[in-house]
N, C-alpha and C positions, 0 to 999 in steps of 0.2 A: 470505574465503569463509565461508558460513556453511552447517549441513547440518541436516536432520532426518532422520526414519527415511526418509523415502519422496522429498528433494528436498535440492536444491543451489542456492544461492542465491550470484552471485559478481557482481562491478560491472561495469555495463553496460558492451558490448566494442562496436565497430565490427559483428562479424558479427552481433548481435543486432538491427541495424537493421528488419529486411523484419517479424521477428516482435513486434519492441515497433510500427511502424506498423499489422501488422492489430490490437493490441491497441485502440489509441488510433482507431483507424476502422470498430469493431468497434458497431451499435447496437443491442446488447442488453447489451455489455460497456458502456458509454458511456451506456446508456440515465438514470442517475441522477447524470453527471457533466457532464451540460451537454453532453450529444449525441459525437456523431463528432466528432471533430478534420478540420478544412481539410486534405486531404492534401497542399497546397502548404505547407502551415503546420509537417508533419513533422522535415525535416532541421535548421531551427531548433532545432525542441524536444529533437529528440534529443541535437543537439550542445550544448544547454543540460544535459543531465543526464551527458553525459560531461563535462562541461569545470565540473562546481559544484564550490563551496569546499567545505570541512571540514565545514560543518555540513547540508551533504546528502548522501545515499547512496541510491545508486541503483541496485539487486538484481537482478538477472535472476533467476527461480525454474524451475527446471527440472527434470524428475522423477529420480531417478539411474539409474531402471533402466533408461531407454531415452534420455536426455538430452531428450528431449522440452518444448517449451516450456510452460511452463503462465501465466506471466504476472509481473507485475513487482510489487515491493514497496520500498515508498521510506521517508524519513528527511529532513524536508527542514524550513524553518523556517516556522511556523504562519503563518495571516494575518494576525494581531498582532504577527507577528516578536519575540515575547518566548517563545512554544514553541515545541516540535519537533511535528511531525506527524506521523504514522503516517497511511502510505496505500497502496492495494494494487488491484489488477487483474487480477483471474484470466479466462482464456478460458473460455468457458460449460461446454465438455469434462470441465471441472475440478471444478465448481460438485458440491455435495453429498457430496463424499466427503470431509470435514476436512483438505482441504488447507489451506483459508485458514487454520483456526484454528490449525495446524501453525506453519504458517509468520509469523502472527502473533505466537504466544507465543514462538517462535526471534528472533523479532528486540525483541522487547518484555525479552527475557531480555539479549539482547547490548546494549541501551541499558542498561538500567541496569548492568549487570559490567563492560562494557569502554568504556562512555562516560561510565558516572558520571553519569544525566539525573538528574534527581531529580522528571522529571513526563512524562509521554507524554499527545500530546492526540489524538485523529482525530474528524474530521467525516464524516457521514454524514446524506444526507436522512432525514425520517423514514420516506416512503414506503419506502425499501429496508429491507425489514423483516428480511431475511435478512442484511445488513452489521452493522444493528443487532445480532442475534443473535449473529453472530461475535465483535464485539467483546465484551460482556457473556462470552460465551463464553470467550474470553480474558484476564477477569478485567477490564476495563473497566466504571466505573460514568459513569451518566449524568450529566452535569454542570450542563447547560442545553440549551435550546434557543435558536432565532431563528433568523429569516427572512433567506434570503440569497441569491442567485442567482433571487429570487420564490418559495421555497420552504422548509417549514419545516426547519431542519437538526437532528440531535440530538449533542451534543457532549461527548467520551467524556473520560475523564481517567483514568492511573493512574500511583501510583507506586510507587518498591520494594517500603516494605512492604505496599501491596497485592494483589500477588502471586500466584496461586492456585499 
């Protein structure tokens, strides 16, 4: 379990089912990840992030003063399979009040202290300019870009001692 001042972030449980599906079927949450998920396509997916190995984590974020769901943030291996990822999902509710960067620099902190990375990557369209934002925000520099999914990606990198 991991906390910050205003959220609780703990690995994904069975009752988190109903609220990680509106995430993932959500199309303004989803709108720069390649749409809404198949909601036939669900229980697969979920029981793929309960049942991953060591080298992915999978967060539930939730507010602590009300337990409230606010959306998920994961650790999982890049699509080079030679980095780790950093990736995240917040419900719109959430959107603007530094939660994300919250909860990014909490888990960007617990990779490198208790896992020992020695590099964080996360990808993000460039159109999502507000992703972009947060990551920078969180001390991520840009690394490259390229085209993938038909669209251009920007791809972030940090490691310990980069830090803010």
């Amino acid at each position: 379990m991991l906390s910050t001042k205003r959220t609780v972030m703990k690995e994904i449980q069975t009752r988190d089912y109903k609220e990680v599906k509106e995430l993932y079927l959500h199309p303004v949450v989803r709108k720069y990840l390649g749409g809404p998920r198949d909601e036939d396509s669900m229980a697969a997916l979920f029981e793929g992030m309960q049942t991953s190995d060591e080298n992915s984590f999978y967060l539930v974020v939730r507010e602590k003063a009300t337990d409230h769901f606010i959306g998920l943030i994961s650790l999982d291996p890049y699509h080079d399979r030679k980095n780790i990822e950093l990736s995240y999902q917040l419900l719109p509710r959430w959107w603007g009040e530094g939660y994300g960067s919250e909860i990014v620099k909490e888990v960007i902190d617990y990779a490198f202290n208790e896992l020992n990375l020695k590099k964080i990557t996360a990808e993000t369209q460039m159109a999502n300019v507000y992703s972009c934002r947060l990551l920078e925000k969180a001390g991520m520099k840009l690394d490259k870009t390229l085209i993938r999914f038909g669209e251009t990606q920007c791809v972030y990198i940090i490691r310990p001692n980069e830090r803010r």
